[in-house]
C-alpha positions, 0 to 999 in steps of 0.5 A: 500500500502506497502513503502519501510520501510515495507520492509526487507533490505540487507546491502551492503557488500561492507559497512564498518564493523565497522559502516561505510559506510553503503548502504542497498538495498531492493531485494524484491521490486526490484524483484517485481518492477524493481526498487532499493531502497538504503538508509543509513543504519545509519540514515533509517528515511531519504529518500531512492534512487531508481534506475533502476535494470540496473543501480544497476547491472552497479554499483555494477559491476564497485566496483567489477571490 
């Protein structure tokens, strides 16, 4: 069985350039499952977040507006 650390992770690109903060996500669990990991991007032993597909398309939809 695969975690969420096998998998490939998209930085946030509403991160910080410079190192920052920093917020990746894994699309191809979330394509399979329904389900967002998010992490931080500096320290990726810690655990990751998982939300809803619906609830990240809300969030990330409330930065942009």
């Amino acid at each position: 069985m695969s975690t969420a650390r096998d998998h490939d992770w998209v930085k946030s690109s509403y991160s910080a350039q410079g190192g920052g903060s920093c917020v990746e996500w894994a699309p191809s669990i979330a394509a399979a499952s329904r389900i967002v990991p998010v992490r931080d991007s500096k320290d990726t032993t810690l655990p990751c977040v998982s939300v809803s597909a619906e609830a990240w398309s809300a969030f990330v939809g409330s930065l942009k507006g």
